[in-house]
C-alpha positions in Angstrom: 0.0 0.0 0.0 3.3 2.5 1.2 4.3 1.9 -3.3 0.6 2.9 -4.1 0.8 6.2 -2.0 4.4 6.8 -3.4 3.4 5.9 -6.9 0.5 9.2 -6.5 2.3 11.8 -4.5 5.3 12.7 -5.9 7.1 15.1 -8.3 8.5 12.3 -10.1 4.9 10.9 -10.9 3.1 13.7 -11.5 6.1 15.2 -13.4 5.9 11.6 -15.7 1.7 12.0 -16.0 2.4 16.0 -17.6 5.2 14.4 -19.4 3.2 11.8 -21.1 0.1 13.8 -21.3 1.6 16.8 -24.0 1.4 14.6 -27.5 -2.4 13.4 -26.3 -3.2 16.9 -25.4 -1.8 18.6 -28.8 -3.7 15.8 -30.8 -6.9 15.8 -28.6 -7.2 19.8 -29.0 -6.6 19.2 -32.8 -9.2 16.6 -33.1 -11.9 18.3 -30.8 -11.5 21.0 -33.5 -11.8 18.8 -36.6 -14.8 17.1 -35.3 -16.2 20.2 -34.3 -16.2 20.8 -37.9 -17.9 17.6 -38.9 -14.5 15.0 -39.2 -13.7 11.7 -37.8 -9.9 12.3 -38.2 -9.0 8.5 -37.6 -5.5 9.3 -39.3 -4.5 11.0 -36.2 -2.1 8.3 -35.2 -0.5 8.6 -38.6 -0.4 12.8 -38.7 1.2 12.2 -35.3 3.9 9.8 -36.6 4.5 11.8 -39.4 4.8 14.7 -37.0 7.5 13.2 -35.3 9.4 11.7 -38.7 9.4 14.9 -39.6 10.7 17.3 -36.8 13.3 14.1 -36.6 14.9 15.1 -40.0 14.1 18.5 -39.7 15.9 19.1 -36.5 19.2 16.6 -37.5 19.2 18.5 -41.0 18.9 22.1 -38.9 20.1 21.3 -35.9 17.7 23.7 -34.2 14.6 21.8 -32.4 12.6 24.7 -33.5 13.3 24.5 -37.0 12.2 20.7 -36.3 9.4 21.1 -34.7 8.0 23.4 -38.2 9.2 20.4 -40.3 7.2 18.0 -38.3 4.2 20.0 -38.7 4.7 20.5 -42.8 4.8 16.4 -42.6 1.8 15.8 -40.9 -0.3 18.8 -43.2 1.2 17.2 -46.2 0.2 13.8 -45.2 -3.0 15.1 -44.4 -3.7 16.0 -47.5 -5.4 13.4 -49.9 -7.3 12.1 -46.7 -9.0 15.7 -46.8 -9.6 15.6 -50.5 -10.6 12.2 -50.5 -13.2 12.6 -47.0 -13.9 16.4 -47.9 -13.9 16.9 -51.3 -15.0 13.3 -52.8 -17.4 13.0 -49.9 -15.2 9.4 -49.3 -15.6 7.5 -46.4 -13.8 9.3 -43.4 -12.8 5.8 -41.5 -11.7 3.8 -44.1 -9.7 6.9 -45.7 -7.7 8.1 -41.8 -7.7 4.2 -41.1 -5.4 4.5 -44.8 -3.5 7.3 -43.8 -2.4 5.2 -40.4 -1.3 2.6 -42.8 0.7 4.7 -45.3 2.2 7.0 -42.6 3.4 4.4 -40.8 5.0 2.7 -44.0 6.1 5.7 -45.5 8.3 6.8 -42.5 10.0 3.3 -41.8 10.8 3.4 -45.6 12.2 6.9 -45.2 14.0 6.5 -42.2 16.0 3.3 -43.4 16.7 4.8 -46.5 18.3 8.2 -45.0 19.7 6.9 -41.7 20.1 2.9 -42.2 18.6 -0.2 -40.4 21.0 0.4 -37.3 21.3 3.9 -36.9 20.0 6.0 -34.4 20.6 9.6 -35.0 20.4 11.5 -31.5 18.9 14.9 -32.7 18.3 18.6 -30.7 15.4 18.7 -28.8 13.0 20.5 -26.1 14.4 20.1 -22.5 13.0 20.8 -19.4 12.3 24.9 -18.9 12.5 25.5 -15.2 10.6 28.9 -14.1 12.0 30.7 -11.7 10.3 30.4 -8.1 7.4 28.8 -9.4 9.6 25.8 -10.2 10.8 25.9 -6.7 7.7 25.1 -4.8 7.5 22.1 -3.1 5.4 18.9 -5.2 4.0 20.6 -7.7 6.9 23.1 -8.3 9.2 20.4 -10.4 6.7 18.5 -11.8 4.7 21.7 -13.1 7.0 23.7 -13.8 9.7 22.7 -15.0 8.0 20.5 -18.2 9.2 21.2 -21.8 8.1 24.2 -23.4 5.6 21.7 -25.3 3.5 21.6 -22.8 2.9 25.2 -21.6 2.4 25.8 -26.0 -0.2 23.2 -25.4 -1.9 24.5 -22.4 -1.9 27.6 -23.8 -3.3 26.5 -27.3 -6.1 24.5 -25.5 -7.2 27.9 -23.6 -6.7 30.1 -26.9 -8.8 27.4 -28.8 -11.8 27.4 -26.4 -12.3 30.9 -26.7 -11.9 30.7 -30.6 -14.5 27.8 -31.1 -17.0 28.7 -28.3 -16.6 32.8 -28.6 -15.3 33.7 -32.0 -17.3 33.6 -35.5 -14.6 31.1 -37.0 -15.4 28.8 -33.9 -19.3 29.7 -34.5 -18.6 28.5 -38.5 -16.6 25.6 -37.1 -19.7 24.2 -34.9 -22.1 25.4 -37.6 -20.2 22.8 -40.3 -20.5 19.7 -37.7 -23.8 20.0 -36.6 -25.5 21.9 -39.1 -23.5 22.0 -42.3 -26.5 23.1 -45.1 -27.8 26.2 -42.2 -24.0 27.1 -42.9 -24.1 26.6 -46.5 -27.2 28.5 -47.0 -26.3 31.9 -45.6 -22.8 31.8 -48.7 -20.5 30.0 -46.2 -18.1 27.1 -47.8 -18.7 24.0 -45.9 -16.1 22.4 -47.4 -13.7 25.0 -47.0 -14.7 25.4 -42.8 -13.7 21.9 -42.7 -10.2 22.2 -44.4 -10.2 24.7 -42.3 -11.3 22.6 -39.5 -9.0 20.0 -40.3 -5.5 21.4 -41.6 -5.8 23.2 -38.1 -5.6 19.3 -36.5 -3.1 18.1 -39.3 -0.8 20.9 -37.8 -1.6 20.2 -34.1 -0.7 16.5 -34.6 2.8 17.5 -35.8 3.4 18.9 -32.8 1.9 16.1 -30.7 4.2 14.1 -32.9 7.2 16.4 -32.4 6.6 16.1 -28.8 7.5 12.5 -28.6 10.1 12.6 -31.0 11.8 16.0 -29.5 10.3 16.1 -26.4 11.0 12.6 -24.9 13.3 10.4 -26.9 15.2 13.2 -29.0 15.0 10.2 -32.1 12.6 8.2 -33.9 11.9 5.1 -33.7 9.1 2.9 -35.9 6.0 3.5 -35.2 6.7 5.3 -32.0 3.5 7.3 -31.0 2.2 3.3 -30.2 -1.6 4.3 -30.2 -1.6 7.3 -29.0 -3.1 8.9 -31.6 -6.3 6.4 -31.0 -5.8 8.0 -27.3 -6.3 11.3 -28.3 -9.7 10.0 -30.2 -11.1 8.7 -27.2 -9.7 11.5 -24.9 -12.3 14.0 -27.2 -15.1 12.6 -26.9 -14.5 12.2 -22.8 -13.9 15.7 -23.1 -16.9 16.5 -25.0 -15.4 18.2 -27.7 -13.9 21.0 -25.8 -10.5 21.2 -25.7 -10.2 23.3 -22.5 -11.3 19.9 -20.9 -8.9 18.2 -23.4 -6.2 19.4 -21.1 -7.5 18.2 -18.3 -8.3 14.8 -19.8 -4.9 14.3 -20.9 -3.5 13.8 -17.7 -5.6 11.8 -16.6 -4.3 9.6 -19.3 -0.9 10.4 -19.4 -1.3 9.8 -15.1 -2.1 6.2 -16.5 0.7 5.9 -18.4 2.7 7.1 -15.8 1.5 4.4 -13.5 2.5 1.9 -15.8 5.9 3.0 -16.3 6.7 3.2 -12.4 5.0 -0.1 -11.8 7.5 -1.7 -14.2 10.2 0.6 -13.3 9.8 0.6 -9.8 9.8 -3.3 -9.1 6.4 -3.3 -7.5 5.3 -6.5 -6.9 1.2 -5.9 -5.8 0.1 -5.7 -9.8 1.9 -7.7 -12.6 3.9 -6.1 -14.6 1.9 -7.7 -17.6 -1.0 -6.0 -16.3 0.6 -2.4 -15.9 1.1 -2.6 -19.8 -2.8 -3.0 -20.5 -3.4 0.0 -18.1 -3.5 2.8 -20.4 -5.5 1.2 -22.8 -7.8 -0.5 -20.6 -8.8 3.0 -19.2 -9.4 4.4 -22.4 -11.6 1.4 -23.3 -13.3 1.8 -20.1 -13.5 5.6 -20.2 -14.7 5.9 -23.8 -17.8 3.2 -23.4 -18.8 5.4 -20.3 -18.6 8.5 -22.0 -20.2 7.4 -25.3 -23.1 6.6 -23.7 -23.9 10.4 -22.4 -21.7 12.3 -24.8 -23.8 13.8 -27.7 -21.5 14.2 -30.9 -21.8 17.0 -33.4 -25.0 16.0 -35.4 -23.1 15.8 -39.1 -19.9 14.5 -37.5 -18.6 11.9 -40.3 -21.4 12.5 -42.9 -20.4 14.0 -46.5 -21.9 17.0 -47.4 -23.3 17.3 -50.5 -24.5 20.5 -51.7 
């Protein structure tokens, strides 16, 4: 029971569940926006590991993180691409075409980093490290694990406030909403629909880069093959357990990266009161558990997924 307690109240932990939280975050903000707009980005995972492919080779070509972190972004847009013509344009399915852009993305990057780097190789590139603020760092608990995170995460916190206001206070946000719940009200006062969801959806291309970039700049400074290992399909649940609001996306995230977190220390830590076996399930038992719950009482936008057809 004394590893339990230590396992929930520490810097170390709670510093871990912020750590793991950032890429979910990014993505989760990106997608609450996208669906807002009326698409079931399933790619996610695949923008995200294109993200972090890209910010990878941008930073080891650069070698300026920044500089990484805007190629990781271009990846995942350009990725993103013929999924948004095919889902927005064609009026294609939107599952089968993001479950196809997981599929390429993740073939497309092991190709491309074999060819550039080789089979063995693991380039070691510039990356995001911890920012400690002064005093507020300082304070005892919460101090190191809050504040002294990569600058990824306050970006993150700060794009999930500024996004709020945008989709719930803004006219955008109002055009936004209006394309995934109501998409022919929007088309009949000389609004695009399909333009407010390219919109809608570039806008999460760009946020999964970064949630990508996170990983692969924030964490491990390198990629790896198929490194964002589902979270992209975490960031899907996490929306709809936030109810499409990514000011509760933060919040959301973690709670899942605390999950993940708990895993980690559990293997890491030699505890013996839950098999290690079991800790591996953990996040993704929660996010099976959490999503049933929450798709029972959530209520989606009403033309989430559903082609519009002028």
């Amino acid at each position: 029971m004394d590893d339990l307690i230590t396992i929930f109240w520490s810097s170390a932990f709670i510093a871990a569940a912020i750590r793991f939280s950032i890429p979910i975050m990014l993505a989760g903000i990106g997608e609450a926006i996208s669906e807002r707009g009326g698409v079931i980005n399933i790619g996610l995972e695949g923008m995200m590991l294109a993200g972090a492919f890209g910010a990878v080779v941008g930073s080891d070509v650069t070698g300026n993180a920044w500089l990484g972190l805007v190629f990781g972004i271009g990846a995942a847009v350009l990725i993103t691409l013929p999924h948004g013509f095919i889902s927005i344009n064609l009026g294609g399915d939107q599952i089968v075409s993001g479950v196809s852009l997981n599929l390429v993305a993740l073939g497309l990057t092991t190709f491309l980093f074999r060819q550039m780097f080789g089979i063995t190789d693991q380039p070691q590139v510039e990356g995001f490290e911890p920012l400690e603020i002064p005093v507020l760092s300082d304070l005892p608990v919460l101090g190191p694990a809050v504040f002294s995170q990569s600058i990824l995460f306050f970006i993150a916190v700060g794009l999930g406030l500024v996004f709020w206001a945008v989709l719930f206070r803004t006219r955008p946000g109002l055009r936004w909403r209006a394309a995934g719940d109501d998409p022919a009200a929007l088309d009949s006062v000389g609004i695009p629909v399909s333009r407010t969801r390219w919109g809608a959806l570039l806008l999460c291309a760009a946020l999964a880069g970064m949630a990508g970039a996170a990983i692969s700049l924030g964490q491990l400074f390198t990629f790896i093959e198929n490194m964002t290992g589902g979270a992209g399909y975490v960031a899907l649940a996490l929306v709809i357990v936030a109810r499409w609001n990514p000011l509760w996306a933060i919040v959301v995230a973690v709670a899942f990266g605390a999950a993940e977190a708990i895993a980690v220390r559990i293997q890491a830590g030699g505890i013996t009161l839950i098999p290690y076996q079991l800790s591996l399930m953990l996040p993704y038992v929660l996010t099976l558990v959490v999503y049933a719950l929450a798709a029972r009482s959530g209520h989606a936008p009403r033309a989430l997924g559903k082609p519009f057809v002028k």
